[in-house]
N, CA and C atoms as an extended XYZ file, in Angstrom:
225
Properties=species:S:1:pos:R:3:atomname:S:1:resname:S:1:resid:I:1 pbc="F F F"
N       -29.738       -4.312      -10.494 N   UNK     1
C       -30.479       -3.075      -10.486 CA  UNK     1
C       -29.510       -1.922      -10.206 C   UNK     1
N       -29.269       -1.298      -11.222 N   UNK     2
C       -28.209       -0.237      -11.207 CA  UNK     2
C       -28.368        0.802      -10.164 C   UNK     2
N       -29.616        1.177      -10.000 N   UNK     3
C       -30.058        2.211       -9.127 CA  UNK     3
C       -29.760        2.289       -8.114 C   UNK     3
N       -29.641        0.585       -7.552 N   UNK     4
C       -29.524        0.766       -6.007 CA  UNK     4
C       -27.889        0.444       -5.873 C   UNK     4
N       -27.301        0.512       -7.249 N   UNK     5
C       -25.413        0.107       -6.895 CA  UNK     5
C       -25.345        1.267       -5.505 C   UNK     5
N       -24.937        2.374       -5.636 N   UNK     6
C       -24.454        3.517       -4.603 CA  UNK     6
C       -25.015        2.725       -2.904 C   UNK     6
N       -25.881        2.856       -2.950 N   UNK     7
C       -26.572        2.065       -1.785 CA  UNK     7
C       -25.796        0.768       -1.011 C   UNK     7
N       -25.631       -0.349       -2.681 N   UNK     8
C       -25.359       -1.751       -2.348 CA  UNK     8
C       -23.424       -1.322       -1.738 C   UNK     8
N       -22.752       -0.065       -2.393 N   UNK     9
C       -21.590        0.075       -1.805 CA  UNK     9
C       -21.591        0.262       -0.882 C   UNK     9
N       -22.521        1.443       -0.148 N   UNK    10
C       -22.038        1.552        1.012 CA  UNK    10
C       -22.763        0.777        2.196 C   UNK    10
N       -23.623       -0.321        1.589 N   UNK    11
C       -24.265       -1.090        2.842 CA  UNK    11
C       -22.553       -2.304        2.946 C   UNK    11
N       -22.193       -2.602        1.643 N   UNK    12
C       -21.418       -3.575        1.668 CA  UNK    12
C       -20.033       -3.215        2.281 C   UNK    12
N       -19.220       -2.229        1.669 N   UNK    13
C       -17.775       -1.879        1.817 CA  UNK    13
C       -17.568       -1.186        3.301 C   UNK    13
N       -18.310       -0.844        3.749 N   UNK    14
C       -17.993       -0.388        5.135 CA  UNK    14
C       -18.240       -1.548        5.842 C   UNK    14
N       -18.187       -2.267        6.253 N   UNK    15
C       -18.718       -3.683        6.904 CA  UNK    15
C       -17.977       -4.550        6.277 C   UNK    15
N       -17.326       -5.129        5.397 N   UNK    16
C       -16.358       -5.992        5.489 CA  UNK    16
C       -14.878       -6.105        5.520 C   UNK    16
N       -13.867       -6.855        5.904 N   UNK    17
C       -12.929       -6.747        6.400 CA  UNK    17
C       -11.937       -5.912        4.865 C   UNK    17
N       -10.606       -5.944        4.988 N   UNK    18
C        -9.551       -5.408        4.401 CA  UNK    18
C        -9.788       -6.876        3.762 C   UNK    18
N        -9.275       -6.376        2.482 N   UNK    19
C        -8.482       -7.454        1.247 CA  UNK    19
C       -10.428       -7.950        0.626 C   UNK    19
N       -11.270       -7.545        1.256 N   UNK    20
C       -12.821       -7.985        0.324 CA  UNK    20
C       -12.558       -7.587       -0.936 C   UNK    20
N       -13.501       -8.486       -1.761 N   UNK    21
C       -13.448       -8.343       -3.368 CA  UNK    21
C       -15.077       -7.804       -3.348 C   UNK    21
N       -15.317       -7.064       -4.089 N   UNK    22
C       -16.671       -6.519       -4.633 CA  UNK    22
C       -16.637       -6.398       -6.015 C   UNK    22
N       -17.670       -7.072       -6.875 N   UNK    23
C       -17.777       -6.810       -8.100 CA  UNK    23
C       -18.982       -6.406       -8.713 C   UNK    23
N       -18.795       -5.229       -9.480 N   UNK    24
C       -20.132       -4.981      -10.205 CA  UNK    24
C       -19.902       -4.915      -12.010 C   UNK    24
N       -20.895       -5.083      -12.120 N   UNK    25
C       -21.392       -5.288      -13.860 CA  UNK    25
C       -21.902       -4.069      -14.029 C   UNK    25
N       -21.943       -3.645      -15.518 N   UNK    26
C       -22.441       -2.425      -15.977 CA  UNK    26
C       -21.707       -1.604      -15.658 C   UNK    26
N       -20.319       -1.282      -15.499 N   UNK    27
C       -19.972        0.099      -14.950 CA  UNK    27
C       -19.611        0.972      -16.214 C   UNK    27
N       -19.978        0.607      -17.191 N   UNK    28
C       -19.546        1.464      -18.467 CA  UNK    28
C       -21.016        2.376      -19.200 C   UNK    28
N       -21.541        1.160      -18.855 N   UNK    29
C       -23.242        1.227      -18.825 CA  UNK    29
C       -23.245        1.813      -20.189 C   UNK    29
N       -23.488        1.077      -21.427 N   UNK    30
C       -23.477        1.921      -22.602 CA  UNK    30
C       -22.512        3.251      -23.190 C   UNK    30
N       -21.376        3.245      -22.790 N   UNK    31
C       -20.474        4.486      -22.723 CA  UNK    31
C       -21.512        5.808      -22.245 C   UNK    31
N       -22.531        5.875      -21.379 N   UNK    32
C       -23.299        6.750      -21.088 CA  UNK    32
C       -22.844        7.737      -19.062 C   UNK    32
N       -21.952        6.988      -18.968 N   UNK    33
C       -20.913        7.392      -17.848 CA  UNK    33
C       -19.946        8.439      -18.632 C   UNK    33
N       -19.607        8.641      -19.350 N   UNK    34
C       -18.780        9.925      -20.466 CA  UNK    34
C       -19.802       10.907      -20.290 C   UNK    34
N       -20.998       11.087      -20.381 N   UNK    35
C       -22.127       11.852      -20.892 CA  UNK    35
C       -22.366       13.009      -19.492 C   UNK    35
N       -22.085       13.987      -19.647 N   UNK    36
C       -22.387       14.721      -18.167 CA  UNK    36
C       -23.641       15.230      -18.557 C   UNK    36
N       -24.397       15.019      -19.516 N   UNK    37
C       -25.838       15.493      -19.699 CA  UNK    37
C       -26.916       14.344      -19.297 C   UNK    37
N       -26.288       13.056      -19.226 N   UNK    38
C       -27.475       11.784      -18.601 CA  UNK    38
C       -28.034       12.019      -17.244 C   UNK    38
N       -29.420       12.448      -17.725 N   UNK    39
C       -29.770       12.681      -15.782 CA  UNK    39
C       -30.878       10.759      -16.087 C   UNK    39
N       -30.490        9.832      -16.580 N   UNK    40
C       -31.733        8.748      -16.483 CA  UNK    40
C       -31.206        7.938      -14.683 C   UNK    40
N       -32.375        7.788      -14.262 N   UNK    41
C       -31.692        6.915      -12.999 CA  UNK    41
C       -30.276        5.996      -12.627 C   UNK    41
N       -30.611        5.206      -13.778 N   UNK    42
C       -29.899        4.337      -13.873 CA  UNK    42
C       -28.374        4.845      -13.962 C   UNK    42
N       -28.037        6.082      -15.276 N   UNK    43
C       -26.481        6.863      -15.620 CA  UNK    43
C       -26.266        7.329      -14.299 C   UNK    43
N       -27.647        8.356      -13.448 N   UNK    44
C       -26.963        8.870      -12.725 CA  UNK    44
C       -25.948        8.132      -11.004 C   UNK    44
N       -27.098        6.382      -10.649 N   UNK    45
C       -26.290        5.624      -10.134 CA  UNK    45
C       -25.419        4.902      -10.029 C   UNK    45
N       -24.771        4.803      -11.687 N   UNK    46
C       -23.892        4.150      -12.020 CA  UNK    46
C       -22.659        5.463      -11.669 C   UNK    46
N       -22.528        6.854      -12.084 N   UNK    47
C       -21.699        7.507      -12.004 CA  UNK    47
C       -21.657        8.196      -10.287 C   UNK    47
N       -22.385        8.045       -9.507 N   UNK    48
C       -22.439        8.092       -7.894 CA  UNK    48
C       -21.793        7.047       -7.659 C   UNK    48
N       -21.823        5.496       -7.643 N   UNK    49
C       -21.015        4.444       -7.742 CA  UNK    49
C       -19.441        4.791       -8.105 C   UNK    49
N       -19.140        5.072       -9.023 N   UNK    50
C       -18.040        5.268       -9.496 CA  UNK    50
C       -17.287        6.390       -8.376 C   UNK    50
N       -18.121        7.506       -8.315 N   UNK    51
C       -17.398        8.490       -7.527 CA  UNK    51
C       -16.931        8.083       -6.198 C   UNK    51
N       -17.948        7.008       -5.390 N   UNK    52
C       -18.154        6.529       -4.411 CA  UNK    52
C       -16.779        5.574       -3.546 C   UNK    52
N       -16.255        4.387       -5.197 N   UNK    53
C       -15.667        3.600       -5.380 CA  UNK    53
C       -14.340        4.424       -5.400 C   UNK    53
N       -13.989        5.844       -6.083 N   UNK    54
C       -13.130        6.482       -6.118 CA  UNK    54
C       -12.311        7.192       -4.668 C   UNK    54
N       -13.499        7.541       -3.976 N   UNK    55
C       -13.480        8.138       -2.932 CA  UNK    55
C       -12.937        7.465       -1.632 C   UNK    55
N       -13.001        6.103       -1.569 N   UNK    56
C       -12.967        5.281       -0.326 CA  UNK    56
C       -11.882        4.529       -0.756 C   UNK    56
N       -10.578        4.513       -1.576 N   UNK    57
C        -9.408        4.289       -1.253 CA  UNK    57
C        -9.363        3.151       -1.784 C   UNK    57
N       -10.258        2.084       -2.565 N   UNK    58
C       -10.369        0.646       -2.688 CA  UNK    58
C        -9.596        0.921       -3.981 C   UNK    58
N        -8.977       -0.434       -3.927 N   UNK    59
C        -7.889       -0.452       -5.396 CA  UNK    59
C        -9.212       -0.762       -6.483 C   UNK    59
N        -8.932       -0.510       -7.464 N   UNK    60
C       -10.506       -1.210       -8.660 CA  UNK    60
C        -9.618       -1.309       -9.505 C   UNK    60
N       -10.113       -2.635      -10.750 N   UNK    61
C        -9.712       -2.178      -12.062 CA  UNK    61
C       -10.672       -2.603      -13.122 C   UNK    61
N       -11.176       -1.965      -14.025 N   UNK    62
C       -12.306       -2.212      -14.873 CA  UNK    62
C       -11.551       -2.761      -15.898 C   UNK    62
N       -12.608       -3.884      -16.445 N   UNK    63
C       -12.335       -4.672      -17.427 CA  UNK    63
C       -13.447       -4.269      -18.830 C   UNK    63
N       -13.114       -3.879      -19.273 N   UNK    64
C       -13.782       -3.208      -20.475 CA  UNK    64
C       -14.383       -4.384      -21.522 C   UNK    64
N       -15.309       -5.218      -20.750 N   UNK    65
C       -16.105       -6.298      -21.850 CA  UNK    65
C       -17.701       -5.904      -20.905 C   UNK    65
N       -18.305       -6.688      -22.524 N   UNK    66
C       -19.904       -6.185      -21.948 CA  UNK    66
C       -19.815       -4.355      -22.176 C   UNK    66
N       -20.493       -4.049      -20.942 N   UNK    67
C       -20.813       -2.947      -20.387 CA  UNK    67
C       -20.110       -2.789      -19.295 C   UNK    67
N       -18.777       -3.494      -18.832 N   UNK    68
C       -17.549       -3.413      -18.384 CA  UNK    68
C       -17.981       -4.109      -16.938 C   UNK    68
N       -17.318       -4.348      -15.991 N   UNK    69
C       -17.127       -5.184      -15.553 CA  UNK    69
C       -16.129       -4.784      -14.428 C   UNK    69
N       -16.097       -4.008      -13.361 N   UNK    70
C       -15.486       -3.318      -11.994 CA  UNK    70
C       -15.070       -4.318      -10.880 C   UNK    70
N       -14.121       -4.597      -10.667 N   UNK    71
C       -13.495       -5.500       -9.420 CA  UNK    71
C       -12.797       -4.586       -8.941 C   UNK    71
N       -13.669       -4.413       -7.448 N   UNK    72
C       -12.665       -3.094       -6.127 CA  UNK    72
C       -12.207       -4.072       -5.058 C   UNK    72
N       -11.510       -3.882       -4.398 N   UNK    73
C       -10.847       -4.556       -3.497 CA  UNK    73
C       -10.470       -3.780       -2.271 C   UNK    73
N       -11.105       -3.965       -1.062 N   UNK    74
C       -11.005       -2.663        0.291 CA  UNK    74
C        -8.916       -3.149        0.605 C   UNK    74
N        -9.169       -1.622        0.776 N   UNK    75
C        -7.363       -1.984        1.458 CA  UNK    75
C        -7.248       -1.578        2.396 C   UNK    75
């Protein structure tokens, strides 16, 4: 449930130790993360996620299959 990604980060990544793996699905979400005009729930929690993931220092690297595919790692 895309909506609640932003949420599921910060209940998860603040609370577990250095070197955790977190992975989420959908982070490309239809190339609709490009789009600064998507207000649908779903675009707008996928791109809060992203900012989120950006913000807190975790190494990530997206794998561009599917609707892509995000492995962050707390450091």
């Amino acid at each position: 449930d895309k909506v609640t990604y932003p949420e599921l980060w910060d209940l998860i990544f603040f609370h577990v130790p250095k070197g955790t793996r977190i992975l989420f699905d959908n982070m490309l979400w239809h190339g609709r993360v490009l789009d600064p005009n998507s207000d649908k729930p779903s675009d707008k929690a996928v791109l809060a996620t992203w900012k989120r993931v950006k913000e807190s220092g975790a190494s990530f690297t997206l794998f561009p299959v599917g609707d892509g595919i995000l492995l962050t790692q707390k450091n």
